[in-house]
BAMIMAR-951598 format. One record per residue (C-alpha): residue number from 0; x, y, z. Coordinates in Angstrom, 1 decimal, always signed. Layout:
// BAMIMAR-951598
{seq:NUM	xx:X	yy:Y	zz:Z}
...
END
This chain:
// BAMIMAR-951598
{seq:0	xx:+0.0	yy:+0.0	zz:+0.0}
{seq:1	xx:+1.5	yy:+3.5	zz:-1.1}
{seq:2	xx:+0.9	yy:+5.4	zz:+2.2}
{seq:3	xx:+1.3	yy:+8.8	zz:+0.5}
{seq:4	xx:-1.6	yy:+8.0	zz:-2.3}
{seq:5	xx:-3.7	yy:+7.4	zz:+0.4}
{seq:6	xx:-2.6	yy:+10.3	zz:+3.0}
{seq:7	xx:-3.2	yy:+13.1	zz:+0.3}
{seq:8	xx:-6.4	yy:+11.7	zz:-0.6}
{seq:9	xx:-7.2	yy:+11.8	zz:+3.0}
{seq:10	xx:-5.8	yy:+15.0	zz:+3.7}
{seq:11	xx:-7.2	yy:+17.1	zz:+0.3}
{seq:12	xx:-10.4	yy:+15.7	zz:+0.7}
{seq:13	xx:-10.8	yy:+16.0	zz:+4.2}
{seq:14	xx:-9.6	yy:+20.0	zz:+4.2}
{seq:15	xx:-11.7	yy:+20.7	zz:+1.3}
{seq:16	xx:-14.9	yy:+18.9	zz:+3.3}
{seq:17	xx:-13.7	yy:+20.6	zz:+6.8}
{seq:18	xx:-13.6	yy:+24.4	zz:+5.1}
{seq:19	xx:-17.1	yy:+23.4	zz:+3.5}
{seq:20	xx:-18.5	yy:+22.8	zz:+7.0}
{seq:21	xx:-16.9	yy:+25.4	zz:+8.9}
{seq:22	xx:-18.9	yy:+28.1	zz:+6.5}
{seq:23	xx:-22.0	yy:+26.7	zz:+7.7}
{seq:24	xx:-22.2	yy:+24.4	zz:+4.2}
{seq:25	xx:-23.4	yy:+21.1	zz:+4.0}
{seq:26	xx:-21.9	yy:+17.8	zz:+2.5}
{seq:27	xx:-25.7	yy:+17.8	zz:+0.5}
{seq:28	xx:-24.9	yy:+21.1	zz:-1.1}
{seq:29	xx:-22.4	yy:+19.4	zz:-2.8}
{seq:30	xx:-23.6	yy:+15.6	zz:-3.4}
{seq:31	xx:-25.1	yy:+15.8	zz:-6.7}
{seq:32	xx:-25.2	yy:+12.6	zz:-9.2}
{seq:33	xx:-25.8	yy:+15.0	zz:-12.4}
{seq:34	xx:-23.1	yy:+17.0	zz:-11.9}
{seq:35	xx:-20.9	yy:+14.2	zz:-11.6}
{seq:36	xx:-22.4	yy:+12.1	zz:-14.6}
{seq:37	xx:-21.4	yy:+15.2	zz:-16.8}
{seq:38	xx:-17.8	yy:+15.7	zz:-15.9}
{seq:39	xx:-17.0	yy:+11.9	zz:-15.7}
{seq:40	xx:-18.9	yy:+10.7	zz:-18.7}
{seq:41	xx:-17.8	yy:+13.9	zz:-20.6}
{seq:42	xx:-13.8	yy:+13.3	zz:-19.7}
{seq:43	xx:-13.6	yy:+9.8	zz:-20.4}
{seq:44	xx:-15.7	yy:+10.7	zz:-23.9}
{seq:45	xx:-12.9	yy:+13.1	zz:-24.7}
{seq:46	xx:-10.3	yy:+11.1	zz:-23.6}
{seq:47	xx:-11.4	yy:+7.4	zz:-25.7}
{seq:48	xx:-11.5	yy:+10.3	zz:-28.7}
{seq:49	xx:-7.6	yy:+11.1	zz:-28.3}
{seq:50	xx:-6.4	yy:+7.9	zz:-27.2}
{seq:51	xx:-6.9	yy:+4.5	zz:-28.7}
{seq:52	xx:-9.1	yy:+1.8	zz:-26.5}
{seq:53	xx:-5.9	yy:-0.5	zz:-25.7}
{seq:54	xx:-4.3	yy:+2.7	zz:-24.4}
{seq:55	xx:-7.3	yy:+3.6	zz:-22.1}
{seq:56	xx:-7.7	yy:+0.4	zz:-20.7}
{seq:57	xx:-3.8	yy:-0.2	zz:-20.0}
{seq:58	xx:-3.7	yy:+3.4	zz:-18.3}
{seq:59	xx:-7.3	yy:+1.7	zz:-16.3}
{seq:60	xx:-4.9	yy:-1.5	zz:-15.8}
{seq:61	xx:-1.8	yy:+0.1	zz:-14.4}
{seq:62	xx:-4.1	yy:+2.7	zz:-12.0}
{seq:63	xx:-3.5	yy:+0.5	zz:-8.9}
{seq:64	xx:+0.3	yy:+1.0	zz:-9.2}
{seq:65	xx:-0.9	yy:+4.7	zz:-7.8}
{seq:66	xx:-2.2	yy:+2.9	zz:-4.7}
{seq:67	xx:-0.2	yy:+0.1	zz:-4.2}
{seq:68	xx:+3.7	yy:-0.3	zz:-4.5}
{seq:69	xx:+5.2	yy:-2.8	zz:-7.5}
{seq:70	xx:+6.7	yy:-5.8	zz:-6.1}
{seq:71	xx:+9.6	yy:-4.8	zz:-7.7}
{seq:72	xx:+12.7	yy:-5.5	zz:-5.8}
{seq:73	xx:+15.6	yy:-3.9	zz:-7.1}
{seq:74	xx:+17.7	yy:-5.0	zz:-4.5}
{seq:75	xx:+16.7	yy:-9.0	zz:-5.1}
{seq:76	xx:+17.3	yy:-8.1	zz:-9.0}
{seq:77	xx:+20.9	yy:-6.9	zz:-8.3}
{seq:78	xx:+21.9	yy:-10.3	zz:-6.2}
{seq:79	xx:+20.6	yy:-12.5	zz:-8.6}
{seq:80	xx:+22.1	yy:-10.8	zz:-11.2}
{seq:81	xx:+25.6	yy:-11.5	zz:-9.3}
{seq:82	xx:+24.6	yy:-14.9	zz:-8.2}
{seq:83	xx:+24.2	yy:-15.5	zz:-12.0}
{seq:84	xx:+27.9	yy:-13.4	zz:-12.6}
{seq:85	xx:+29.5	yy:-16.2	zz:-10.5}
{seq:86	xx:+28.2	yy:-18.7	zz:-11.8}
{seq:87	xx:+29.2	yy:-17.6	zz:-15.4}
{seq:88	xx:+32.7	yy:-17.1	zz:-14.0}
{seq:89	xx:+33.3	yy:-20.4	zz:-12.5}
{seq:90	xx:+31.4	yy:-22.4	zz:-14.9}
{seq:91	xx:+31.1	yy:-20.5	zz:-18.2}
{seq:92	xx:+28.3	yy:-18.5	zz:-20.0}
{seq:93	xx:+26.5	yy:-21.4	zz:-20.9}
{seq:94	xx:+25.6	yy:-23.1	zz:-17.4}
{seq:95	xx:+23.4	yy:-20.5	zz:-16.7}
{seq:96	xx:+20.9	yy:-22.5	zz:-19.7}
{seq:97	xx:+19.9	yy:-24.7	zz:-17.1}
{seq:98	xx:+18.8	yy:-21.2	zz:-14.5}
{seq:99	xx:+17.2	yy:-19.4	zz:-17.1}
{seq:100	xx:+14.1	yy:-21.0	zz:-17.5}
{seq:101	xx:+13.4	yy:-20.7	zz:-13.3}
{seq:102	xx:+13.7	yy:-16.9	zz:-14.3}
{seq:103	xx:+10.5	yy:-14.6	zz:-13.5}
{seq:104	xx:+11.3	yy:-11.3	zz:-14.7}
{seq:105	xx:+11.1	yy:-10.9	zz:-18.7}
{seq:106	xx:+13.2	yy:-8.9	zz:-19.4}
{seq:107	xx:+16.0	yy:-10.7	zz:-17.5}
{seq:108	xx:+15.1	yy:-14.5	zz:-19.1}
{seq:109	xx:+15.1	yy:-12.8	zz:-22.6}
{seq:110	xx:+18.7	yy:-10.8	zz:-21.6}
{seq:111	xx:+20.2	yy:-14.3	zz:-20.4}
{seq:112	xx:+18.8	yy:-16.3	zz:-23.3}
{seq:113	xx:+20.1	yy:-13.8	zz:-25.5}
{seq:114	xx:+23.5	yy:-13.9	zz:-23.4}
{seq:115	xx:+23.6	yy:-17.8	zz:-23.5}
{seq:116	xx:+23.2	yy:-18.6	zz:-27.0}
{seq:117	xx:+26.3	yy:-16.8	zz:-27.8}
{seq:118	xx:+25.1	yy:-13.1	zz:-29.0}
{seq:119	xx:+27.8	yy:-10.6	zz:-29.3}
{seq:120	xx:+27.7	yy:-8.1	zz:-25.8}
{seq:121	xx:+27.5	yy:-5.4	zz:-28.2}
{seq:122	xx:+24.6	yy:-6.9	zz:-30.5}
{seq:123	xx:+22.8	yy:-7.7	zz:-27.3}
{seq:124	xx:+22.8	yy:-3.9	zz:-25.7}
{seq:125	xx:+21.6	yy:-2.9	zz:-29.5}
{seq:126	xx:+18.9	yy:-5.5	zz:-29.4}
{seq:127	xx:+17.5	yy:-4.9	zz:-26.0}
{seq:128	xx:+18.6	yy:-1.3	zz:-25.8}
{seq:129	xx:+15.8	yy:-0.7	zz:-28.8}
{seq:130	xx:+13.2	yy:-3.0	zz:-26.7}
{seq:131	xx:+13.7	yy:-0.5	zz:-24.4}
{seq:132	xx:+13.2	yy:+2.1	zz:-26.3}
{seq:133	xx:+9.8	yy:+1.3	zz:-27.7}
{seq:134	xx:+8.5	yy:+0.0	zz:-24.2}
{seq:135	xx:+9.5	yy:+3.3	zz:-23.3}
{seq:136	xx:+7.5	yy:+4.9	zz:-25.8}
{seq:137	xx:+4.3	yy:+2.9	zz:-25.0}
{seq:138	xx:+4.6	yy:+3.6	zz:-21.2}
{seq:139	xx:+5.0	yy:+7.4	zz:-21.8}
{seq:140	xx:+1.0	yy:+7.2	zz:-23.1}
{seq:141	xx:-0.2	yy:+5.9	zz:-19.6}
{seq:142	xx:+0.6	yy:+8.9	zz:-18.1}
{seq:143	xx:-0.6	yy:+11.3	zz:-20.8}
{seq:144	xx:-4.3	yy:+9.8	zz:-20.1}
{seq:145	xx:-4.7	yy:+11.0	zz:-17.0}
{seq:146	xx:-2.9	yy:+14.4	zz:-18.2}
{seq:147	xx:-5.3	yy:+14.8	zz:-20.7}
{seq:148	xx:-8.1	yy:+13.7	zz:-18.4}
{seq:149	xx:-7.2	yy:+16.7	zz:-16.0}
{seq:150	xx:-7.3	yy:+18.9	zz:-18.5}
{seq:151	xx:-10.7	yy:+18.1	zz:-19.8}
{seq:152	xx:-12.5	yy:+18.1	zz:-16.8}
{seq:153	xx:-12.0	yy:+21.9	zz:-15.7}
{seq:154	xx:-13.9	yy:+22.5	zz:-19.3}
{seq:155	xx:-16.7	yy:+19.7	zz:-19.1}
{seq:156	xx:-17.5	yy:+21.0	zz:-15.4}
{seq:157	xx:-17.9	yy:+24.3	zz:-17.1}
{seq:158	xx:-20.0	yy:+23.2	zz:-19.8}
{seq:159	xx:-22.3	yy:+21.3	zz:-16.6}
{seq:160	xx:-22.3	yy:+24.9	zz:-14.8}
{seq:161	xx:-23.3	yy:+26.6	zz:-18.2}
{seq:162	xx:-26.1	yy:+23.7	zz:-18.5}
{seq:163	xx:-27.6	yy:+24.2	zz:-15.1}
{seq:164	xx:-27.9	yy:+27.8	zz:-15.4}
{seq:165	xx:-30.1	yy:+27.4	zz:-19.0}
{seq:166	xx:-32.2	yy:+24.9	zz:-16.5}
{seq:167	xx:-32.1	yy:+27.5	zz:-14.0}
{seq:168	xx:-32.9	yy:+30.9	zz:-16.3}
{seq:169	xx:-36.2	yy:+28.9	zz:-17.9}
{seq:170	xx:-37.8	yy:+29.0	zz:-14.4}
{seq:171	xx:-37.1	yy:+32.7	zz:-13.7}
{seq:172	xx:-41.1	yy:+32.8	zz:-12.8}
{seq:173	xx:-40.1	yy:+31.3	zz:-9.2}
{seq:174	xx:-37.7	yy:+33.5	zz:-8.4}
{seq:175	xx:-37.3	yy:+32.0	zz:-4.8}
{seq:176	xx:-35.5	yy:+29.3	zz:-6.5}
{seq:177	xx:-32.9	yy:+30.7	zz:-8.6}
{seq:178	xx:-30.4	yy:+31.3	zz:-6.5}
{seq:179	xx:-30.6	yy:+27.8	zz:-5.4}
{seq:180	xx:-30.7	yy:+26.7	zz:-8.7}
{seq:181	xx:-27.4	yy:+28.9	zz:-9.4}
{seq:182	xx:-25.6	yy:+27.4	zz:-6.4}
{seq:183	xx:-26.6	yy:+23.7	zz:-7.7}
{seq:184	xx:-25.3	yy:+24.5	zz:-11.2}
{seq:185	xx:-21.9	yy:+25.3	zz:-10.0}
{seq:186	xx:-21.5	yy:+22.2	zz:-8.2}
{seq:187	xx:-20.0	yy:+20.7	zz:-11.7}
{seq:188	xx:-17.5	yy:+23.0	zz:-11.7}
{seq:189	xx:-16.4	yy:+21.6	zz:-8.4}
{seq:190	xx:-16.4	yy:+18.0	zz:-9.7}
{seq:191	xx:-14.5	yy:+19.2	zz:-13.2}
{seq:192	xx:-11.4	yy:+21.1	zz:-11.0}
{seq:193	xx:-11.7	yy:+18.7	zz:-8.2}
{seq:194	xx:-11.3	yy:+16.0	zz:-9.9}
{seq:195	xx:-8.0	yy:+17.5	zz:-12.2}
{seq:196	xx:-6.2	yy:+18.6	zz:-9.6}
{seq:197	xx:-6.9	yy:+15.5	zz:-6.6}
{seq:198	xx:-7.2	yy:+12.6	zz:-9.3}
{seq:199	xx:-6.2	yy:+13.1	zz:-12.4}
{seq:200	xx:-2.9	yy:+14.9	zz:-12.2}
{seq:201	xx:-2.2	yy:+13.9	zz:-9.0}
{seq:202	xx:-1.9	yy:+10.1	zz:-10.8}
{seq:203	xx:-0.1	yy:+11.1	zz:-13.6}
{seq:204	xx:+2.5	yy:+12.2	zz:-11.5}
{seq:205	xx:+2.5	yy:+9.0	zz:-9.6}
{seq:206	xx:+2.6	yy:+7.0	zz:-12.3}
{seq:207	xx:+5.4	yy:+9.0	zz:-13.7}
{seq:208	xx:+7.4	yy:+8.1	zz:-11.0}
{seq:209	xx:+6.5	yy:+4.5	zz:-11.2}
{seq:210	xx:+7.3	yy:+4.2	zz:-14.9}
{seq:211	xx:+10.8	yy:+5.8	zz:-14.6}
{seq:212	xx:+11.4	yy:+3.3	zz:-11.8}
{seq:213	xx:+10.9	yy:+0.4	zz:-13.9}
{seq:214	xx:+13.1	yy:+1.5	zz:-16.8}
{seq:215	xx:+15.8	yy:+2.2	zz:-14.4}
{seq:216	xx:+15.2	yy:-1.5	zz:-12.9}
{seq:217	xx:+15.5	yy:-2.5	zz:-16.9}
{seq:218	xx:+18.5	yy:-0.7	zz:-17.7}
{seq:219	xx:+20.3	yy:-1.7	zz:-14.7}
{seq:220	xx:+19.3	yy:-5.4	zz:-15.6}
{seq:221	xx:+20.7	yy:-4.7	zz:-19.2}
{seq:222	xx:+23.7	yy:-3.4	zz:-17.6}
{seq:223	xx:+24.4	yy:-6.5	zz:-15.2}
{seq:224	xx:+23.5	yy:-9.2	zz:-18.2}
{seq:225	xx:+26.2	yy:-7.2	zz:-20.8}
{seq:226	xx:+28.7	yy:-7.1	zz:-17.9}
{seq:227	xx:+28.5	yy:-10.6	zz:-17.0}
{seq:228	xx:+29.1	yy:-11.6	zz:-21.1}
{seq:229	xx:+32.1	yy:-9.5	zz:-20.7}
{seq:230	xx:+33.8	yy:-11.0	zz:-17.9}
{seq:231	xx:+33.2	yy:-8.4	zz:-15.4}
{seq:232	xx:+34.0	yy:-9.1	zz:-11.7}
{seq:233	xx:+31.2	yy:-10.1	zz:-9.9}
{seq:234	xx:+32.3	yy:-7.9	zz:-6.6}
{seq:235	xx:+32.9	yy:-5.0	zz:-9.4}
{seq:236	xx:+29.4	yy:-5.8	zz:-10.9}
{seq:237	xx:+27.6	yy:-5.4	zz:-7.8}
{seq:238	xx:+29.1	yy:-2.0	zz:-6.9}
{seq:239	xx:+28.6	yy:-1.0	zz:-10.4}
{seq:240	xx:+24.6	yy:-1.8	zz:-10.2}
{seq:241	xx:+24.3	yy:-1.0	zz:-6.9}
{seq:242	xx:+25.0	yy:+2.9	zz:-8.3}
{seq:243	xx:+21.5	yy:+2.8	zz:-10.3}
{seq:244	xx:+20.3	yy:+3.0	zz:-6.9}
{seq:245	xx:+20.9	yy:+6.2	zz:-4.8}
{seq:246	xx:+19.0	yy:+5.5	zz:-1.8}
{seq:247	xx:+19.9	yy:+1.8	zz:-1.4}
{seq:248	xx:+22.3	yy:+1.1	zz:+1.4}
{seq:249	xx:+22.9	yy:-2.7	zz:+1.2}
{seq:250	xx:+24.7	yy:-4.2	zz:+4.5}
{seq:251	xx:+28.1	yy:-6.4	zz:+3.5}
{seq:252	xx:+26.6	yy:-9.2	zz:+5.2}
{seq:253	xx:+23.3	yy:-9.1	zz:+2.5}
{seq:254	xx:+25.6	yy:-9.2	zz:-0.4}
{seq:255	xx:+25.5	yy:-12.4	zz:-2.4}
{seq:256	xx:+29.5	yy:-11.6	zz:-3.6}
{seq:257	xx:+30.8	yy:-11.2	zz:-0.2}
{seq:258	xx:+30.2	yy:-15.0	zz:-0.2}
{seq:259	xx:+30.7	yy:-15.7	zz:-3.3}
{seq:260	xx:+33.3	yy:-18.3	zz:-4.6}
END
């Protein structure tokens, strides 16, 4: 669970909803289904017209990474990566045929299989370098669906204001209600902004962050799997992937080459 998702919601939520009620407003002033009919069905309409369906639904998809941490474990990656490094180096490339099937990460097994059957270290940092390259590319879309979503909402929440007052001016014989009317008409206008700036953006942003984090995991993997081919030290290899990571302080005691044969 990504505490910080959840504290901000909690927190902009709750001191938007607190400075409603200590004007003497009402959570029912605010609770209405229309409004938010408009603005949601309005911004997903514009957004399925800018962005393919597979791209919609694979932003949808990757949404819980904004709530919940990856599993992935950068740290785990880097000693496996060594444990395969001394393997390689007392054994040869090609024992680690019989480990790369047990492999769970993808982009590791196809590194490895590449690595075992013999390719060039060069041909293989071309070859995988480019698969990063257009995952990449298709990740940087997730992201731009929830951008685009915030910036649509602000307008559709004004077009829902715009449409309750033209409800609101054709009963301008009961006067008494107007002004309620008007108050209820701007409640889109709430949902539109509300929802740019404490859902959409605010996940963009997250995911952002989450995106990057797996392209750093996949470069350092690249980076560990061309090193190995190369006959790098598997001591030297750790401290070498070990710098993709700023804020990881492994103990010598954790480190697979500090046992290593």
């Amino acid at each position: 669970m990504d505490k910080a998702t959840f504290g901000g919601i909690l927190v902009g939520i709750g001191g938007i909803l607190a400075g409603l009620l200590i004007e003497g407003g009402s959570l029912t002033q605010i609770m209405q289904p229309t409004a938010a009919i408009i603005v949601l069905g309005g911004t997903l309409g514009a957004v399925l017209i800018q962005f393919p369906l597979p791209v919609v639904m694979s932003a949808f998809r990757r949404l819980a990474h904004v709530f919940f941490e990856p599993k992935n474990d950068p740290q785990s990656m880097i000693q496996e990566v060594v444990r395969f490094a001394n393997k390689a180096r007392r054994e040869g490339i090609v024992a680690l045929d019989a480990d790369v099937q047990n492999v769970e990460e993808p982009f590791l097994k196809k590194s490895l299989m590449l690595a075992v059957d013999g390719t060039e270290p060069q041909e293989l940092r071309k070859m995988m370098e480019l698969e990063l390259d257009n995952r990449a590319e298709q990740d940087e879309r997730i992201p731009q669906v929830f951008e685009s979503a915030g910036g649509f909402s602000p307008t559709i929440g004004i077009i829902g204001a715009v449409l309750g007052l033209i409800q609101t001016m054709q009963h301008l014989d009961k006067i008494d209600e107007v002004g309620r009317g008007i108050a209820v008409a701007f409640v889109a206008t709430i949902y539109g902004v509300g929802s740019a700036n404490l859902c959409f953006l605010p996940c963009a942003g997250k995911l952002k962050i989450r995106i990057r984090e797996e392209q750093v995991i996949r470069e350092m993997t690249l980076e560990g799997v061309v090193s190995i081919l190369e006959g790098m030290n598997p001591r030297i290899l750790e401290t070498k992937l070990l710098g993709y990571l700023a804020d990881v302080k492994a103990k010598p005691a954790e480190r697979p080459s500090e046992t290593s044969v």
